[in-house]
VEXDREN-2710 file (C-alpha; in Angstrom, 1 decimal):
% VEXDREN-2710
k/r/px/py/pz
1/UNK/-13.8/10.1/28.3
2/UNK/-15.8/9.2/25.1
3/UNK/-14.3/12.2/23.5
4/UNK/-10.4/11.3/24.2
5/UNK/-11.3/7.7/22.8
6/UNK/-13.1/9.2/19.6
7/UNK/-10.2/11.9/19.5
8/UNK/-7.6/9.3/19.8
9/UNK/-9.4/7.0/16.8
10/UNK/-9.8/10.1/14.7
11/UNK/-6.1/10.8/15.1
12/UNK/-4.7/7.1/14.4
13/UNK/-7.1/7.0/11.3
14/UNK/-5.6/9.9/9.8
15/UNK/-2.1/8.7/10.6
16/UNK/-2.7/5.8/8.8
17/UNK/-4.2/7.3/5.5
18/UNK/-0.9/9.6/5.2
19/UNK/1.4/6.5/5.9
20/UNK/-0.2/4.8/2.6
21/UNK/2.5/4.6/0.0
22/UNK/2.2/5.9/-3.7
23/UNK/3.9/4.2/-6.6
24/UNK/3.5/4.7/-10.5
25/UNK/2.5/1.2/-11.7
26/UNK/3.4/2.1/-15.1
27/UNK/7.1/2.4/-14.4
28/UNK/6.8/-1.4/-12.3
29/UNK/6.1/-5.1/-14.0
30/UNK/2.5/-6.5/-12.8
31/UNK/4.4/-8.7/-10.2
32/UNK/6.2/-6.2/-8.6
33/UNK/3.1/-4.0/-8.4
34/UNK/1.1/-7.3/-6.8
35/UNK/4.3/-8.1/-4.4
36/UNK/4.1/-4.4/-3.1
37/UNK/0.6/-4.3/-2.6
38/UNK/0.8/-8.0/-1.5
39/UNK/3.8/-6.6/1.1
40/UNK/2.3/-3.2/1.9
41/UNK/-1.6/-4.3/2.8
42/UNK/-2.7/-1.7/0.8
43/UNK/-1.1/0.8/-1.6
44/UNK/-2.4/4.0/-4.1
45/UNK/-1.8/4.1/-7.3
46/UNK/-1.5/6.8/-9.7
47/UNK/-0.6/6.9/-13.4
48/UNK/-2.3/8.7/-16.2
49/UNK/-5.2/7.9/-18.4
50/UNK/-4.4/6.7/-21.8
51/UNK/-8.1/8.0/-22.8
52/UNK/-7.8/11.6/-21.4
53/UNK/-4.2/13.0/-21.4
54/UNK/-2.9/14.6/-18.6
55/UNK/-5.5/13.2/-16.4
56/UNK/-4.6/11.7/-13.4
57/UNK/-5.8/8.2/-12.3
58/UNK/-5.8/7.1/-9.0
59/UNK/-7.2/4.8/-6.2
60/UNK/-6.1/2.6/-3.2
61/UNK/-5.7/-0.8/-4.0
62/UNK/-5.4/-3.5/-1.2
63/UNK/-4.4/-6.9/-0.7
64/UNK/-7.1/-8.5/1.0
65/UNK/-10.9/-7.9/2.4
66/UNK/-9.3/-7.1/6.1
67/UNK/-7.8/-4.0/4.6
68/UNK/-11.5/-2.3/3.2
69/UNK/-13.9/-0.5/5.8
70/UNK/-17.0/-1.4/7.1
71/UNK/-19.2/-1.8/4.3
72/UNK/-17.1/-2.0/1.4
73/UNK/-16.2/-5.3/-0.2
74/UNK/-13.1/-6.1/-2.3
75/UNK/-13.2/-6.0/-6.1
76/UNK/-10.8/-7.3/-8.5
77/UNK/-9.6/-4.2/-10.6
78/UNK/-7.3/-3.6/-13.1
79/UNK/-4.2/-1.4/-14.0
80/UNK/-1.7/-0.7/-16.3
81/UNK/2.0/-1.7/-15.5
82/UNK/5.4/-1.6/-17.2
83/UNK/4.3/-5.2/-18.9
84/UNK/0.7/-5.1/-19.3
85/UNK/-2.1/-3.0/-19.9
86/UNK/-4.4/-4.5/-17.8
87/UNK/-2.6/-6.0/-14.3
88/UNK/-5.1/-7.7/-12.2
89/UNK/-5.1/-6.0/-8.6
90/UNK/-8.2/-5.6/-6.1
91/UNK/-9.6/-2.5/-4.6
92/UNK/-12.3/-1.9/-2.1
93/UNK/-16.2/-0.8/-2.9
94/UNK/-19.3/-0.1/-2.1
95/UNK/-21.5/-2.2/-3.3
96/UNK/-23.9/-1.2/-5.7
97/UNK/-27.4/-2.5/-4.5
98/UNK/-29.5/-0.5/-6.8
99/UNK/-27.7/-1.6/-9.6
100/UNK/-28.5/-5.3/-8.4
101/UNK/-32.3/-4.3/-7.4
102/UNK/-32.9/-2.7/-11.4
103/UNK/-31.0/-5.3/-12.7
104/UNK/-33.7/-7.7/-10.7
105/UNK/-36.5/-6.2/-11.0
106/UNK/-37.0/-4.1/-14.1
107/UNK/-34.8/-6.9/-16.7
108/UNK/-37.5/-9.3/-17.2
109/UNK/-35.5/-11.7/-19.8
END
């Protein structure tokens, strides 16, 4: 029974990472790329890098805490739109707790 239950998570989990929508920010103004994260719970985006061309940039970008996994927190981010280089939007990370345990320990100021 465990296994249907695990089986049947698995299978909704992977339904839901196809079902994320993809949008270019770059060809949207900053509001419209907040109102569709904002309406969507969480969206990727994927534009290129203006420091490497023809890279691809991309990552999922949500619109609140409830839509990040179990141990990841939600960070303010930012991306270029049609009307701004630097649109404020939030993604989810790790957090970095070695970064915060050198930056404790080993700065002595």
């Amino acid at each position: 029974m465990k296994t249907i239950v695990l089986a049947a998570c698995l299978t909704l989990v992977a339904a839901e990472a196809q079902a994320i929508s993809r949008y270019d920010p770059t060809h949207m103004s900053c509001d419209k790329v907040q109102s569709t994260i904002a309406r969507q719970g969480a969206v990727i985006l994927r534009y290129q890098s203006k420091r490497v061309p023809g890279l691809p940039l991309y990552d999922r970008y949500v619109q609140s805490q409830q839509f990040c996994t179990m141990g990841e927190v939600r960070t303010r981010a930012y991306v270029p739109s049609a009307d701004t280089k630097s649109c404020p939007v939030y993604n989810c990370k790790r957090p970095d707790n070695d970064r915060h345990f050198r930056r404790r320990f080993f700065h002595h100021n």
